[in-house]
N, C-alpha and C positions, 0 to 999 in steps of 0.2 A: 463406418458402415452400420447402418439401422437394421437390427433383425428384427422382425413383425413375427411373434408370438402367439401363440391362440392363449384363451384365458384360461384354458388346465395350466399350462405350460407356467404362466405367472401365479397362478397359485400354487404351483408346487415351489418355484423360487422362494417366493411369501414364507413357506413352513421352513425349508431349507436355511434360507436365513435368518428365520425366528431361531431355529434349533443351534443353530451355530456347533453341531458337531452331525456325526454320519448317522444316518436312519438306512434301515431294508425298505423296500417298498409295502410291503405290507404294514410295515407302522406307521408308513407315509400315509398309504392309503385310511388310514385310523384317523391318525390327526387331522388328515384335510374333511372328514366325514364328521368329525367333532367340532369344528370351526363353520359348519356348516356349507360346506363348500360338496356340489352334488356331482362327482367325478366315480365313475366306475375303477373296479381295480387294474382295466386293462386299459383305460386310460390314462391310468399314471406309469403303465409301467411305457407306453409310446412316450407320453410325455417327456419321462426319465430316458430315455433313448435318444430321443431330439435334442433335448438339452445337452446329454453327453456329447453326441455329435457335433454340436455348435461349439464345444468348448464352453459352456457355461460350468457345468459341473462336474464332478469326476464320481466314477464306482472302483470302490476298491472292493474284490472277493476277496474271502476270507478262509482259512485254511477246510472250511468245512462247505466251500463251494458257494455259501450265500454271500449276495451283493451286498454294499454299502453305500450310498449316493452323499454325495457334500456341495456343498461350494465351494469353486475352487479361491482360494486364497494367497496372500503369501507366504500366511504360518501353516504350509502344508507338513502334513504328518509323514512317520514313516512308523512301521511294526515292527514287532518280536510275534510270531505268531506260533503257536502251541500246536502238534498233529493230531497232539492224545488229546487236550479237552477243548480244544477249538481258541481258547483264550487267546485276543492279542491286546500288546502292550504297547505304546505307543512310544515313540524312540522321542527325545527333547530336543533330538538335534535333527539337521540332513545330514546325513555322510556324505550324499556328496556336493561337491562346493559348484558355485556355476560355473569353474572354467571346463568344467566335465559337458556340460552343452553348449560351449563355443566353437568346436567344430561343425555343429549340424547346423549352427546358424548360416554359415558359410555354404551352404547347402538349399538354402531361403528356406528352412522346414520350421513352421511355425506352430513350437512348443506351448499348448496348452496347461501343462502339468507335468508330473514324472511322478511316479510312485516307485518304492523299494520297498520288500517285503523280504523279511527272514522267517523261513521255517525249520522249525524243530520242536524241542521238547522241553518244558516249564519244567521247575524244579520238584516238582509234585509230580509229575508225570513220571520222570526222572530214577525217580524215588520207587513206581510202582512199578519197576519195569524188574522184569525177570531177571536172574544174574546169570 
C-alpha cells in the first residue's frame, strides 16, 4: 500500500533520517528552517502527528512531558528515565523479547513499534534527596 505524503511530511522524514536519533519539534522545526525548507512550526507539529499515525515514526515523552519523534527502526531504544533532572538513559538492550507480542498478532493488531520506559531516580538525584 502506497501512502501519498505532502512535501512537509517528506521533509521532515528527510531530517529525521538524516539525524538518525530522537529530536522535539522545535529542533525539528530549526533544522528544517536551516536546510532551507519553509515550513511553519505548526506544520511540523501536523506533520509529525500524521506520520505518527501512519506508523512512520514514533514519539517517546520524556519524564518531563516533552515529545521526542524518531524513525521507527529495528534497533528501537528503550530508557532509564530521571524524575528529578529529567535525564534518560537509553537501555542496549529490549527487555522484552518478541514472543511478548505474539499474542496480539493473533488478534490481526498491527504493531508499529512498542516503547518501555522506566522511571525513577539517577544516581545524583539519589544522592540529593533528603534522608
Amino acid at each position: 500500500m502506497s501512502v501519498k505524503r505532502s512535501n512537509s511530511q517528506k521533509q521532515i522524514i528527510s531530517v529525521l533520517k538524516e539525524l538518525k536519533e530522537e529530536i522535539n519539534a522545535q529542533d525539528l522545526y530549526v533544522k528544517l528552517r536551516q536546510r532551507g525548507d519553509k515550513l511553519g512550526l505548526a506544520t511540523v507539529y501536523r506533520g509529525l502527528k500524521a506520520l505518527k499515525l501512519e506508523g512512520t515514526i514514533q514519539e517517546r515523552v520524556s519524564p518531563t512531558g516533552e515529545s521526542f519523534y524518531s524513525v521507527i527502526s529495528k534497533e528501537h531504544q528503550h530508557h532509564l528515565n530521571c524524575v528529578g533532572c529529567g535525564r534518560s538513559l537509553s537501555l542496549d538492550t529490549c527487555p522484552l523479547e518478541q514472543q511478548a507480542l505474539e499474542p496480539y498478532q493473533a488478534e490481526n493488531f498491527k504493531v508499529f513499534y512498542h516503547t518501555l520506559e522506566f522511571f525513577g531516580l539517577c544516581s545524583v538525584c539519589q544522592n540529593q534527596q533528603p534522608n
